[in-house]
N, C-alpha and C positions, 0 to 999 in steps of 0.2 A: 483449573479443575479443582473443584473441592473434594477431598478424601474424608472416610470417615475412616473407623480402625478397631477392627473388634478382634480381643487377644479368648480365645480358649486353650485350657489348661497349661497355660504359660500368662511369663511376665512381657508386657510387650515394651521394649527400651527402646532409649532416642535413637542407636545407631541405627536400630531396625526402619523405626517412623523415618528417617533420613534415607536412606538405601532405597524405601519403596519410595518416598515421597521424588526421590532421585529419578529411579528409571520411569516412572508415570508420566515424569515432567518432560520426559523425551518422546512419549505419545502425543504429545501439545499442540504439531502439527498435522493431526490426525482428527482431533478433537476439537469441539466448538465448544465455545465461553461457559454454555448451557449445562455441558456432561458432569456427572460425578459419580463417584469411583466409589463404591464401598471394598474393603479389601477384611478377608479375615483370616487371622492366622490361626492355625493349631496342633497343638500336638499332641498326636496320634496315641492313645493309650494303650491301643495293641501294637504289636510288632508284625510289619509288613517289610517285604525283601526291600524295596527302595526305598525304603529312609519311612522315619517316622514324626515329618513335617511335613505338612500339608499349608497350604496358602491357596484363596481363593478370591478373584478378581470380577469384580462386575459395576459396568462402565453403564450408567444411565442416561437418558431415555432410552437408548437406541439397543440396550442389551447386547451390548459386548459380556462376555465372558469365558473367564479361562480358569484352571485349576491345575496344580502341581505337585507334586507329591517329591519331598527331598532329605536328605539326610542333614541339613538344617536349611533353615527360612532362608538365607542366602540364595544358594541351592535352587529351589524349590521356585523363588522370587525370579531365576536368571531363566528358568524351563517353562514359567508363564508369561512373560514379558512376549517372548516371539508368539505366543499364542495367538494372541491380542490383538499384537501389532499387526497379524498379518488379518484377520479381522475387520481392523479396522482401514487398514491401507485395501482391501478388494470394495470394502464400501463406499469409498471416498472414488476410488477408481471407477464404478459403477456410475454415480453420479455427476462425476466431470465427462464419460461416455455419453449421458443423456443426454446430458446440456450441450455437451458435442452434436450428436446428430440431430438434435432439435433445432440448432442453429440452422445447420446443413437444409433441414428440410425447409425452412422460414425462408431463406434465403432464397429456395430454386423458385417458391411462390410470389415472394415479391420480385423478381426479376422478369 
């Protein structure tokens, strides 16, 4: 999956590119060769009660997307990760459903 990475009003560091590029790489099964990720970080210039990093994920063609809001990018990365994933695991499930009962039906007509 190719990631792109856009840093607002912050500096964006390797541990950070690592960490996201980390948990993305655990959607892989999820994901087909074609997908890409743009992800962007930022940090929040007002102050809001739950943290003031925000990180926001969106998986293309297919429009996954998630958002997070955290008291650092860590944080924030680990409360959009499940977003996503479940996302993309109901779509996937969707799909192996079809071709499930598509089988089923093929099947009762050639017989």
């Amino acid at each position: 999956m190719n990631i792109n990475f856009k840093a607002t009003n912050t500096e964006l560091s390797e541990a950070i590119k690592s960490a996201v590029t980390e948990k993305l790489g655990s959607l892989d099964k999820f994901a087909s060769p074609e997908n890409h990720a743009s992800v962007e970080l930022e940090h929040l210039s007002y102050s809001t009660e739950a943290g003031d990093h925000r990180i926001e994920i969106l998986i293309a063609p297919n429009s996954y997307f998630a958002e997070a809001i955290g008291t650092d990018f860590y944080q924030a990365l680990d409360s959009a990760i499940p977003k996503i994933a479940d996302q993309m695991k109901k779509s996937k499930e969707k799909k192996v459903g079809l071709r499930r009962r598509m089988g089923n039906i093929w099947k009762r007509f050639t017989e």
